[in-house]
N, C-alpha and C positions, 0 to 999 in steps of 0.2 A: 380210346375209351377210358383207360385209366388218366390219362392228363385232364378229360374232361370231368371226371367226377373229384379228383384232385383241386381242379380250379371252384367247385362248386359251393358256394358259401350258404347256402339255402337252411339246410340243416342246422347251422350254427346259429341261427336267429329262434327260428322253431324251438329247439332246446333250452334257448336261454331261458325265452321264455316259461316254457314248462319249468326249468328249476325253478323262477321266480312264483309262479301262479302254485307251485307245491308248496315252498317255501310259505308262504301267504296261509295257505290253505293249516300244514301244520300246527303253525304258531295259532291257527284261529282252533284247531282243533283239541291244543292244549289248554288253551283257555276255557273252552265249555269243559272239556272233562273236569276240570277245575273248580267252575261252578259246581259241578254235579254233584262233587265230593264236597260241598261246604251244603250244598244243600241237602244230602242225606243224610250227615251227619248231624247238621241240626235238628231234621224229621228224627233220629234216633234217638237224640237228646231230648226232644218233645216225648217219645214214648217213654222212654225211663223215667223222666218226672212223674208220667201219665201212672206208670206203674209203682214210683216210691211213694204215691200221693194217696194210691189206695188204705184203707182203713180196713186193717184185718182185727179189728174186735169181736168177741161175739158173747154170750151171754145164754144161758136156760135158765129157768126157774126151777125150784126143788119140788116135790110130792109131797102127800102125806095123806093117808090113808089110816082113819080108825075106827073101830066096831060103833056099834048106833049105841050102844045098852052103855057098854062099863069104858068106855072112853079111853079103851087102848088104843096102843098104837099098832096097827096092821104090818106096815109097811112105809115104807119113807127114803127118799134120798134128798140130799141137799143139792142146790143152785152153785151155779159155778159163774166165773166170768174173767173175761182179762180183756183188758185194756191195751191196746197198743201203743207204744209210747213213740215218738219220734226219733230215729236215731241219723246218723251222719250220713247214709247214706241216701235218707228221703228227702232231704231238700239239697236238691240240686243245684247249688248256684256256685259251683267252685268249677263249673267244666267251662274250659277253654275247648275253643273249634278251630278249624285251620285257621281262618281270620281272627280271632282273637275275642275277651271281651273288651279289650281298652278302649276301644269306640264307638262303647254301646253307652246308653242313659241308662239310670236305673231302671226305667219303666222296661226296659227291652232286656234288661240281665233279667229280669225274671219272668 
């Protein structure tokens, strides 16, 4: 019984196989994780534009409030407002991703 499972070569084709069809399977498996990570980085890269593109302006108008008769002034405050100005961080065109920009067109860097 031992000479005959000794002589048996059955297992060793099985096997090979299996390393080969894992093998296969791996390298296809790092490939997609691969993809995944260029493409949610780039969805992230989409959102942070999305959010340095917003426009935090805002602005009120002032009061004024005075008697009908002698033309005083009641009460009063003044208008405010500010402007948002563009800074280094809102436009985004300096991010590299895993694959790179060097093989993009302009149209696609931004």
């Amino acid at each position: 019984m031992l000479r005959a499972l000794w002589k048996e070569e059955n297992g060793f084709i099985i096997s090979a196989e299996l390393v080969l069809v894992l093998t296969i399977a791996v390298l296809a498996m790092i490939v997609g994780l691969s993809e995944v990570a260029v493409a949610v980085n780039t969805e992230l890269n989409d959102v942070s534009n999305a959010i340095g593109s917003l426009n935090q302006s805002y602005a009120y108008t002032g009061f004024r409030a005075s008697t009908f008769c002698d033309g005083k002034s009641k009460s009063h405050y003044a208008g405010s407002r500010f402007n948002d100005s563009v800074d280094d961080c809102d436009l985004n065109n300096t991010c590299e991703l895993v694959t790179g920009t060097l093989g993009l067109t302009g149209d696609e860097r931004n």
